[in-house]
Backbone as CSV, one residue per row, in Angstrom:
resi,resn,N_x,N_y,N_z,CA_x,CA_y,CA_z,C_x,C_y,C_z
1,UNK,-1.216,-7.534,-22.341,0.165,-7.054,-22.330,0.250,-5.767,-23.148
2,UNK,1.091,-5.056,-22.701,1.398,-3.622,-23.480,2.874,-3.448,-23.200
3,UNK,3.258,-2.978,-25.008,4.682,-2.145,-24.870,4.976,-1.197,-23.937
4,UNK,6.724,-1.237,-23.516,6.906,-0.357,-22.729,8.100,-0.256,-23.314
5,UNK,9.036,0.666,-22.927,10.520,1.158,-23.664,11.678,0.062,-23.327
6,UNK,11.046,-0.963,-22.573,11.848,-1.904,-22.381,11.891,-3.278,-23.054
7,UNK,10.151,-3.301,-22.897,9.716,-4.331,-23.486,8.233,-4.765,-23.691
8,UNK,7.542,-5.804,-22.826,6.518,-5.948,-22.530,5.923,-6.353,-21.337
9,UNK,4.819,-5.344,-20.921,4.754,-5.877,-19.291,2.610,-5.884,-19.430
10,UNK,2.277,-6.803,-18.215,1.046,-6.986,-18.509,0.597,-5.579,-18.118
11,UNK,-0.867,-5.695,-18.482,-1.782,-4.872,-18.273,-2.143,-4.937,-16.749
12,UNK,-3.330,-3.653,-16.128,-3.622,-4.078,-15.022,-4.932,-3.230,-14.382
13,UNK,-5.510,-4.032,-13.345,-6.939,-3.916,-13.243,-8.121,-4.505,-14.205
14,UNK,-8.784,-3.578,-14.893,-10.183,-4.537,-15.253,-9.589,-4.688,-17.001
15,UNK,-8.501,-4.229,-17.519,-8.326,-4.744,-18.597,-7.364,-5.809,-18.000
16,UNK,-6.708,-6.122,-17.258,-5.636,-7.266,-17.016,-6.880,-8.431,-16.391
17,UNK,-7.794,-8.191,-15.994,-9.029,-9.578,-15.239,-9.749,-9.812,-16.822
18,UNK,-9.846,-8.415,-17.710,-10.439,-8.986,-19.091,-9.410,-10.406,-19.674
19,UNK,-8.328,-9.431,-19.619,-7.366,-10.348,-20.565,-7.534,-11.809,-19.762
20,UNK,-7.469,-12.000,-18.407,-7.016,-13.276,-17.966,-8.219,-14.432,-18.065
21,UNK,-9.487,-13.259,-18.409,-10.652,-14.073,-18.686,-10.825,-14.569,-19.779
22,UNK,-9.810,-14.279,-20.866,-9.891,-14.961,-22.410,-9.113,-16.389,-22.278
23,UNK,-8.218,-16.005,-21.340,-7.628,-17.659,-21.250,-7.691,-18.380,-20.593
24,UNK,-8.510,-18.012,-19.007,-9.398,-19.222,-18.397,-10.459,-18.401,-18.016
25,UNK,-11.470,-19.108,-17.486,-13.061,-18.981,-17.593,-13.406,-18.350,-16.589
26,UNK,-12.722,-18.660,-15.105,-13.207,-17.317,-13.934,-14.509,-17.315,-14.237
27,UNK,-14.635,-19.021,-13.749,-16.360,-19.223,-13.557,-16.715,-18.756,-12.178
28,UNK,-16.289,-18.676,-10.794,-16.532,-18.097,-9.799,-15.820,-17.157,-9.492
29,UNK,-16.220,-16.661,-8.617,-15.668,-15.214,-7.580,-14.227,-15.699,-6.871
30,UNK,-13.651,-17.118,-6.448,-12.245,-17.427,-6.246,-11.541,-17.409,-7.382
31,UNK,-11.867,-17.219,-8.683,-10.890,-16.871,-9.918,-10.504,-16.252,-10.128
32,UNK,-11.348,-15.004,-9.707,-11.351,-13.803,-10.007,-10.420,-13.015,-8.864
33,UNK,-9.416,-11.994,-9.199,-8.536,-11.239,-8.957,-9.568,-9.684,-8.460
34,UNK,-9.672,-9.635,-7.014,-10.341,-8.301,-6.517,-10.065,-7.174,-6.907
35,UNK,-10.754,-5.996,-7.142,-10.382,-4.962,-7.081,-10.272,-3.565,-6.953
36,UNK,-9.869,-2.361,-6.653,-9.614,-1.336,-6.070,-11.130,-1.253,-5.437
37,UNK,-11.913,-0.874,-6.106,-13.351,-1.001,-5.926,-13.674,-2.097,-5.208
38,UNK,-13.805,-3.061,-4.979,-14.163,-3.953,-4.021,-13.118,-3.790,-2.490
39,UNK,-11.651,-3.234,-3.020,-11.228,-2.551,-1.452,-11.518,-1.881,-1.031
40,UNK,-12.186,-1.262,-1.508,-13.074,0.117,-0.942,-13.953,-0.456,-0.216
41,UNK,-14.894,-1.068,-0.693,-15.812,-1.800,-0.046,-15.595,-2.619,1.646
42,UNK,-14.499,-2.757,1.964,-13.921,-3.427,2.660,-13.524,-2.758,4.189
43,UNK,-14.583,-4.051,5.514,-13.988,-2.788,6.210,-12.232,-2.391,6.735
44,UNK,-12.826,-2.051,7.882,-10.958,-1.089,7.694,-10.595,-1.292,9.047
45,UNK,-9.252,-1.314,9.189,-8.579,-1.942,10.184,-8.680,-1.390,11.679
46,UNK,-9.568,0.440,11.444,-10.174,1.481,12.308,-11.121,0.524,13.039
47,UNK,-12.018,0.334,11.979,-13.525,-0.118,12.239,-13.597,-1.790,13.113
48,UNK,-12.306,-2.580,13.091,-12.172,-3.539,13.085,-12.428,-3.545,14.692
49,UNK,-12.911,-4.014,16.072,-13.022,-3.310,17.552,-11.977,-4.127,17.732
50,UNK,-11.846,-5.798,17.767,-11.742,-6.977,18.429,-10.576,-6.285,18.734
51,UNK,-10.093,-6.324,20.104,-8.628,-6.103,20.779,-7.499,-6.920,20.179
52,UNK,-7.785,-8.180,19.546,-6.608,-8.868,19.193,-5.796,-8.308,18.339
53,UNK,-6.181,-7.108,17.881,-5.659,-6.754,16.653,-4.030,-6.289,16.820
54,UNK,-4.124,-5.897,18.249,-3.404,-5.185,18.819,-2.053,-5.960,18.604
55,UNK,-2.248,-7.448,18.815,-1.102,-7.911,19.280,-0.345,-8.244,17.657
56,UNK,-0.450,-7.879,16.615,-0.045,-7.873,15.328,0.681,-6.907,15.246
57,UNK,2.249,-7.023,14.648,3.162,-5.937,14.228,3.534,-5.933,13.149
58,UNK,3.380,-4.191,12.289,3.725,-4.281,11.256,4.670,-4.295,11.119
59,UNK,4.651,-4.915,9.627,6.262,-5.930,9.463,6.693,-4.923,8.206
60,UNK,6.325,-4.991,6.757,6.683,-4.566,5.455,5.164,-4.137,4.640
61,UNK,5.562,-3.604,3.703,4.619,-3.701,2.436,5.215,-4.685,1.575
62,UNK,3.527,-5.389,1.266,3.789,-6.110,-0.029,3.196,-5.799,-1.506
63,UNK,4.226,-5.749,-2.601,3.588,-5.196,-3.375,4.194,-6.327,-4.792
64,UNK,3.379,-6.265,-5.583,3.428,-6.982,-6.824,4.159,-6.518,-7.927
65,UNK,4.928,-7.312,-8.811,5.694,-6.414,-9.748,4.762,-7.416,-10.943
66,UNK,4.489,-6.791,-12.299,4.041,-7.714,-13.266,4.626,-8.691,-14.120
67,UNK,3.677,-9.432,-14.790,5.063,-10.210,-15.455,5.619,-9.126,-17.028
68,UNK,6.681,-9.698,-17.067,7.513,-9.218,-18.295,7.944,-9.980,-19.096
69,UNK,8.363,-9.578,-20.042,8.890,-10.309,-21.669,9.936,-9.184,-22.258
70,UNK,11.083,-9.731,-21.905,12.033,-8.896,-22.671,12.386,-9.977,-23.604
71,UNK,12.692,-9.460,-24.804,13.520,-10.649,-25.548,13.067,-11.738,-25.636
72,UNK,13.036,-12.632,-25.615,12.845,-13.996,-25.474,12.533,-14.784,-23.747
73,UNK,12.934,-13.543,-22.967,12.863,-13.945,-21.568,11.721,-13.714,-21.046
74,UNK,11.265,-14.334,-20.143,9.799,-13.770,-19.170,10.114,-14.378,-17.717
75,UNK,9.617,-13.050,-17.189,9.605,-12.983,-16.109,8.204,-13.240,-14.858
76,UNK,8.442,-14.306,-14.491,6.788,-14.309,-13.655,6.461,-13.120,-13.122
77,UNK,5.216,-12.830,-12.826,4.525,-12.054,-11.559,5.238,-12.412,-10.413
78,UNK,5.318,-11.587,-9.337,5.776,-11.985,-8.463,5.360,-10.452,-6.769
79,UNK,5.245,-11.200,-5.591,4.760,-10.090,-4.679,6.440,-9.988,-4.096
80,UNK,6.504,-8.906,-3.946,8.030,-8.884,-2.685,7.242,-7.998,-1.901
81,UNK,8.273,-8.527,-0.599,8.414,-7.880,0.889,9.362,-6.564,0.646
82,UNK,8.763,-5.409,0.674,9.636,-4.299,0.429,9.423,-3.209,1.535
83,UNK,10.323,-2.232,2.057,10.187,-1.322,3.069,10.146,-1.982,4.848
84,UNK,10.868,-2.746,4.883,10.843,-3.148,6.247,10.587,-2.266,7.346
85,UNK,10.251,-1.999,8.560,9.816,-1.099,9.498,10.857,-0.951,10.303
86,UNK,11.562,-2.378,10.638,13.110,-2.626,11.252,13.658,-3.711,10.943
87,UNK,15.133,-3.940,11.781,16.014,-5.182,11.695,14.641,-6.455,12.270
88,UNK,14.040,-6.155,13.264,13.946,-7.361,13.902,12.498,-7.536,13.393
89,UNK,12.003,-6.478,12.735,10.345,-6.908,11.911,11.138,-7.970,10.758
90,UNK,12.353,-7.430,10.066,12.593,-8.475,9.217,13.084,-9.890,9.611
91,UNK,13.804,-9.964,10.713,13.622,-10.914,11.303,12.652,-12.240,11.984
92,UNK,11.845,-11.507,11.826,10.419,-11.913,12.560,9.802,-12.557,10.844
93,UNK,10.316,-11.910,10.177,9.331,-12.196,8.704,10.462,-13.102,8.520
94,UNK,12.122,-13.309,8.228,12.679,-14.508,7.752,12.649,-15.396,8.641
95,UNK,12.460,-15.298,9.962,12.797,-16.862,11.036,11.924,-17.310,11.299
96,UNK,10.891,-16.646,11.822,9.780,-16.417,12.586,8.808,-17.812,12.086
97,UNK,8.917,-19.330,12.992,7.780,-20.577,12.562,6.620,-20.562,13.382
98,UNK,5.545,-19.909,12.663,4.319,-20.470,13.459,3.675,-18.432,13.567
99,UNK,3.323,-17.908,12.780,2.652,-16.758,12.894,1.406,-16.210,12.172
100,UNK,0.758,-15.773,13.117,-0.578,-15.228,12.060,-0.207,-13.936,11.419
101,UNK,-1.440,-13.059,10.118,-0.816,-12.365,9.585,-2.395,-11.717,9.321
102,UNK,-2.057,-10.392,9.130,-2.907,-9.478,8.660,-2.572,-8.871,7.618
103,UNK,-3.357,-8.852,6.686,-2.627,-8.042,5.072,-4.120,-7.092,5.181
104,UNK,-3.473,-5.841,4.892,-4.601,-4.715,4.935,-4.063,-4.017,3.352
105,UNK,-4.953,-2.983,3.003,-4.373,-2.119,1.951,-4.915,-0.978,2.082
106,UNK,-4.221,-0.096,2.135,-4.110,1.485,2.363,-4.852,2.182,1.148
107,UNK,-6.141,2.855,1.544,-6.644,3.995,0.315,-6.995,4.913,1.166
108,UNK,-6.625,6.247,0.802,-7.100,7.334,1.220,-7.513,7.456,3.147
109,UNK,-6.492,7.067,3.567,-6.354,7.346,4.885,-7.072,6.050,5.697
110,UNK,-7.213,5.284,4.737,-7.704,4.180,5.250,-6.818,2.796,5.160
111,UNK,-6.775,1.716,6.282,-7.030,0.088,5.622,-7.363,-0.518,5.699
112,UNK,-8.351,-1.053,4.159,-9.084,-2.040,4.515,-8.121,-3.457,4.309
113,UNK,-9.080,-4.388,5.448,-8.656,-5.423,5.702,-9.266,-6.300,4.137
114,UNK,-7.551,-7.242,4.320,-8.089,-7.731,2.908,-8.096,-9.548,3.393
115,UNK,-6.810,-9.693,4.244,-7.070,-11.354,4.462,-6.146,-11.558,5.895
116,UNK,-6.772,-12.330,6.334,-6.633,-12.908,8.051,-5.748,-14.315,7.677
117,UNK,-4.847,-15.058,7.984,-4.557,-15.820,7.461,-3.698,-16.429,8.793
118,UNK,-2.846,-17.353,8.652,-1.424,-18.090,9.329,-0.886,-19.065,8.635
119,UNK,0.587,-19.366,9.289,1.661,-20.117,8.932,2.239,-20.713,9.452
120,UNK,2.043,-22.320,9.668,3.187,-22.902,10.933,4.640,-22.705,10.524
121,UNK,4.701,-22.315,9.004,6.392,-22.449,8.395,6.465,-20.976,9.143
122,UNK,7.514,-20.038,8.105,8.059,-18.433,7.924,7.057,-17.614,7.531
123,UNK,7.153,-16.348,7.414,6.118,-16.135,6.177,6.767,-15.209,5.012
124,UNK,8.326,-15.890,5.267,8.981,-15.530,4.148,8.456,-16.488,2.913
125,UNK,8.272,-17.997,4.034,8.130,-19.316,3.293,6.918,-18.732,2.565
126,UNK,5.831,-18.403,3.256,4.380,-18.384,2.855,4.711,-17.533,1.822
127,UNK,5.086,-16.274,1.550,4.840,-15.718,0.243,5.595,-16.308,-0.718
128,UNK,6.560,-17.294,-0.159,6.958,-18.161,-1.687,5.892,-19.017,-1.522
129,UNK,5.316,-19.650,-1.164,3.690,-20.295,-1.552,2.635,-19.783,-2.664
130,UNK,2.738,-18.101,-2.108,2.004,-17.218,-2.421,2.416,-16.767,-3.834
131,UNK,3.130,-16.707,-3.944,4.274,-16.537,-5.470,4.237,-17.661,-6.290
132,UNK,3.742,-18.886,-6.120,3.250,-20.025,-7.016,1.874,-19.754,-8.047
133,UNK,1.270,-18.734,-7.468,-0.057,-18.152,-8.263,0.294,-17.303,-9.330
134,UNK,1.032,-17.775,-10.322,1.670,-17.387,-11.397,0.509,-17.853,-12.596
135,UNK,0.354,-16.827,-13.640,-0.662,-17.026,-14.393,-0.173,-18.168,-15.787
136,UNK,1.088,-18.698,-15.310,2.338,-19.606,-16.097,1.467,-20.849,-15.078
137,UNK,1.029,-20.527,-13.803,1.110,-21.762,-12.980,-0.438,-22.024,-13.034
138,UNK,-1.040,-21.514,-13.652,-2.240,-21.010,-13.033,-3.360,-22.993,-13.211
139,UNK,-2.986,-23.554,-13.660,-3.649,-25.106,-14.020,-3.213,-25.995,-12.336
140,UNK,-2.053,-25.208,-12.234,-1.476,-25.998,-10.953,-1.679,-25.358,-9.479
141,UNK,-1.474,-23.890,-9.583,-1.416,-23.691,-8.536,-2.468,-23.764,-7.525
142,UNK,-2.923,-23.620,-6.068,-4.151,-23.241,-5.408,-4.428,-22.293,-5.266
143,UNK,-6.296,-22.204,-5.724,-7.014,-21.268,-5.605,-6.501,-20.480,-4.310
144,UNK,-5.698,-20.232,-3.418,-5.997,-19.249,-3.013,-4.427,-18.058,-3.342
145,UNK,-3.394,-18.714,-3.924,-2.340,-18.310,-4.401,-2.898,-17.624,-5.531
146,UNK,-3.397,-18.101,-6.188,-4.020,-17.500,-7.638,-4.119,-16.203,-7.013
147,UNK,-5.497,-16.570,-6.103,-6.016,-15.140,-5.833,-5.023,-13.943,-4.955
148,UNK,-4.531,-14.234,-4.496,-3.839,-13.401,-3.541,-2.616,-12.696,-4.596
149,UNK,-2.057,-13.413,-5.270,-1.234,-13.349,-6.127,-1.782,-12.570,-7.461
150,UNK,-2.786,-12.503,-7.856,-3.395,-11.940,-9.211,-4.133,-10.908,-8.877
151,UNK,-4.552,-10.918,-7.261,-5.273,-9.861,-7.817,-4.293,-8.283,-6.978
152,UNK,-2.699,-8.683,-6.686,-2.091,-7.700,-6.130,-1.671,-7.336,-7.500
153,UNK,-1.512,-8.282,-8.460,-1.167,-7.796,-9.448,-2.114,-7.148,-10.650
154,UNK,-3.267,-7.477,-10.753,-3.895,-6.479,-11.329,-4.665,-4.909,-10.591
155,UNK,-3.945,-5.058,-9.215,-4.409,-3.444,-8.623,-3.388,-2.710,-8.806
156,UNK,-2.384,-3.140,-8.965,-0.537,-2.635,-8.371,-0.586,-1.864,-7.303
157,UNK,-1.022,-1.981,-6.143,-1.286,-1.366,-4.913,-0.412,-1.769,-4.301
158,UNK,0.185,-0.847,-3.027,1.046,-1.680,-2.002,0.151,-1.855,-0.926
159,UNK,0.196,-3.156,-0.339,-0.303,-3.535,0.899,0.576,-3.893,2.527
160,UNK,-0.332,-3.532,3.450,0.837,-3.672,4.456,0.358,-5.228,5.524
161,UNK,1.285,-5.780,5.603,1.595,-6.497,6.159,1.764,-6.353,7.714
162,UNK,0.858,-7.254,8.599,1.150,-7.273,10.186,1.264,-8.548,10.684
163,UNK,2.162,-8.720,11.401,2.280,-10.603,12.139,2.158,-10.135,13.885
164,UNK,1.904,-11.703,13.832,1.564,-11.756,15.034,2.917,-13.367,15.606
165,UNK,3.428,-12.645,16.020,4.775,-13.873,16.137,4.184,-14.660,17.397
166,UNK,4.493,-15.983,16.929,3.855,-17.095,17.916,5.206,-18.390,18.407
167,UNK,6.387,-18.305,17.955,7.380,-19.103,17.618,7.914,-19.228,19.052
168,UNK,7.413,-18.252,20.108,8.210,-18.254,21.117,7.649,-19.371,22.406
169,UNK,6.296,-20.360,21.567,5.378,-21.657,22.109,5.344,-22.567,21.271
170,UNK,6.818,-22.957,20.943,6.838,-24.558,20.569,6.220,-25.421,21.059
171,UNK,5.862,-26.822,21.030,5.679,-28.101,21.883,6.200,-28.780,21.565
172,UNK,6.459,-29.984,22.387,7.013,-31.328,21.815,5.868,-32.465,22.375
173,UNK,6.780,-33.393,21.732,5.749,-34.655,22.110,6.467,-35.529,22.210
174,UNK,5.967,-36.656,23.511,6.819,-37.374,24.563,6.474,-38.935,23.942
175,UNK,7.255,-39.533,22.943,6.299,-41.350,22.769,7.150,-41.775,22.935
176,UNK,6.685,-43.060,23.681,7.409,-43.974,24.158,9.029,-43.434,24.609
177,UNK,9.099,-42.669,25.816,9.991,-42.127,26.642,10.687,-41.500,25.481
178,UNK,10.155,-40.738,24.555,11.637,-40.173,23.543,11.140,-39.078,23.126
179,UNK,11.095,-37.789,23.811,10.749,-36.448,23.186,11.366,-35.959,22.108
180,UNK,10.068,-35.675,21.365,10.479,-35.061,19.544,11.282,-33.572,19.659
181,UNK,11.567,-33.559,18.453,11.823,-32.008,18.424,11.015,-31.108,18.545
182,UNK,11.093,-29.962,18.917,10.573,-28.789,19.010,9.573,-28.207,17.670
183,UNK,8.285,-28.334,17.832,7.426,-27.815,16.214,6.849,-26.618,16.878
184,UNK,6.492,-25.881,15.134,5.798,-24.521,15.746,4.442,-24.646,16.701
185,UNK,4.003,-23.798,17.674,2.703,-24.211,17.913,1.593,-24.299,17.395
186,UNK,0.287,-24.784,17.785,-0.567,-24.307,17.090,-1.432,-22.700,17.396
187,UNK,-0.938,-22.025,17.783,-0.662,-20.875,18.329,-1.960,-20.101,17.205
188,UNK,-0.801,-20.077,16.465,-1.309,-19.204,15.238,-2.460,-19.865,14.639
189,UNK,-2.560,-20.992,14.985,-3.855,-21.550,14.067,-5.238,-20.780,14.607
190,UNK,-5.005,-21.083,16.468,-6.199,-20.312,16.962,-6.586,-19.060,16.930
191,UNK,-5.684,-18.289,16.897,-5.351,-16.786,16.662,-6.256,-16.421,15.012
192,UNK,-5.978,-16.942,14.131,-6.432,-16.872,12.603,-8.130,-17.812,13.216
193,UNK,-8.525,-18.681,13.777,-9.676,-18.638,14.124,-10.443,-17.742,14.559
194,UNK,-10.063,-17.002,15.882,-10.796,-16.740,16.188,-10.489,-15.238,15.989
195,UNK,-9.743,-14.406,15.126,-9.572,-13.231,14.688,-10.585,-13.641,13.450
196,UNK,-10.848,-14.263,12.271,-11.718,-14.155,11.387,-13.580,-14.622,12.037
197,UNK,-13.162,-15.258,13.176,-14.914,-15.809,13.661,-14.877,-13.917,14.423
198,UNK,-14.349,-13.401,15.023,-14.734,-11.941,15.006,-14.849,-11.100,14.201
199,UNK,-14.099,-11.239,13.152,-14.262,-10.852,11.989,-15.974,-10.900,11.848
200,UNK,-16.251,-11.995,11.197,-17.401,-12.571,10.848,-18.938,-11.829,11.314
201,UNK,-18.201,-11.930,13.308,-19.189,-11.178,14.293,-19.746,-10.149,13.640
202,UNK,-18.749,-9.558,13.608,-18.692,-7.676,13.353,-19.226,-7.326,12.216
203,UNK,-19.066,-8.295,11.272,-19.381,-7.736,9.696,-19.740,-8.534,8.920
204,UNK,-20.415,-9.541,9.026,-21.156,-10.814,8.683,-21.155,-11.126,7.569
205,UNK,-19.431,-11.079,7.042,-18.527,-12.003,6.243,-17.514,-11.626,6.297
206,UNK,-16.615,-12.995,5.782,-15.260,-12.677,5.922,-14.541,-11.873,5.037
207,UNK,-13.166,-11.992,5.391,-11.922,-11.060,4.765,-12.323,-11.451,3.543
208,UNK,-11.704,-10.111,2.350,-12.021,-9.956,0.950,-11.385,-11.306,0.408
209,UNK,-10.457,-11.679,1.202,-9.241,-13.130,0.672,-9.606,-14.054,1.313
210,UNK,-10.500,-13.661,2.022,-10.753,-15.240,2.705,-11.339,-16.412,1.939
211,UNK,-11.239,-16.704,0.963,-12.215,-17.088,-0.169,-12.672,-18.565,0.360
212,UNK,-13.747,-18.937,0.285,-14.503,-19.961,0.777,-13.434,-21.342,-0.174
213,UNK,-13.256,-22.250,1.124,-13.017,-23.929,0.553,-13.479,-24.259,-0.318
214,UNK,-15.083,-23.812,-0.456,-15.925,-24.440,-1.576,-16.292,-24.083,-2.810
215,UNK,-15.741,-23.954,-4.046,-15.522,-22.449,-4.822,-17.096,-22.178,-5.239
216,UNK,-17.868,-23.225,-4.930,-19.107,-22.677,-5.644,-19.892,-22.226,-4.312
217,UNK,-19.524,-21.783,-3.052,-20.077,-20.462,-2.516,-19.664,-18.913,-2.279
């Protein structure tokens, strides 16, 4: 943390991953918060061939604000949806059940791809998921909130956001003569398959966020 004319706001990059390493251990590479340098590393949404890419629209940038301490108050970390593209991209981001998502980040005329992901909820919902990776939460939350969440905040980069809206292939299901309600499809599930197994093809590993189930690979 460092003074500011307001108050106190964290640090960020490799002194904010120092600091967070004094108070937990970031024994593997899912603890750890990526950065600028490892986006670099990353390929880029140019380089990416697979046609599916196509069918993803950008929606907003997401960008991280740090946490703060005014007074006696503190304020979590937190990512917002900022700069919408239009009415109905924001639309698509508050209603929208059942969509895949591309988060890229912009350097120098580039973006690299950072994580392939989906959501049967919103993905207004999902970044309040994503916003649980609070370094207040950090005993509770899941490894992959942590990460997504810590390490926008120790780059302070804005990243852009693309969906792929799937809401418009509900199903239902028929038991014993009584059709359910309408759920998202699994639309988006296959879409986030088989956009990261091309992924994979092309560049023989996954997205920088894709962080393995298993933390010790």
């Amino acid at each position: 943390m460092h003074l500011c004319k307001w108050g106190v706001v964290s640090k960020r990059e490799a002194a904010y991953i120092k600091a967070l390493g004094v108070l937990y251990a970031l024994k593997n590479q899912n603890d750890q918060p990526f950065t600028i340098h490892e986006i670099q590393q990353q390929p880029t949404l140019q380089e990416f061939s697979f046609t599916g890419k196509n069918d993803f629209i950008y929606i907003c940038q997401l960008k991280a604000e740090p946490m703060t301490i005014i007074g006696n108050r503190r304020t979590n970390e937190k990512i917002k949806a900022i700069n919408f593209t239009s009415d109905e991209a924001q639309r698509i981001f508050n209603q929208s059940s059942g969509v895949a998502y591309l988060i890229t980040c912009p350097l120098e005329d580039k973006e690299h791809i950072i994580k392939i992901g989906q959501t049967r909820k919103t993905f207004k919902e999902r970044l309040g998921s994503y916003n649980c990776g609070t370094v207040y939460n950090w005993r509770t939350a899941s490894t992959t909130n942590i990460k997504i969440t810590q390490s926008m905040v120790a780059t302070r980069l804005p990243f852009k956001l693309y969906l792929c809206d799937c809401s418009d292939d509900p199903y239902t299901i028929v038991w014993h003569g009584v059709e359910s309600a309408p759920f998202p499809s699994p639309k988006s599930l296959a879409i986030e398959d088989i956009m990261v197994k091309k992924f994979i093809e092309q560049f023989n590993h996954k997205p920088l966020a894709n962080i393995q189930v298993d933390a010790n690979n």
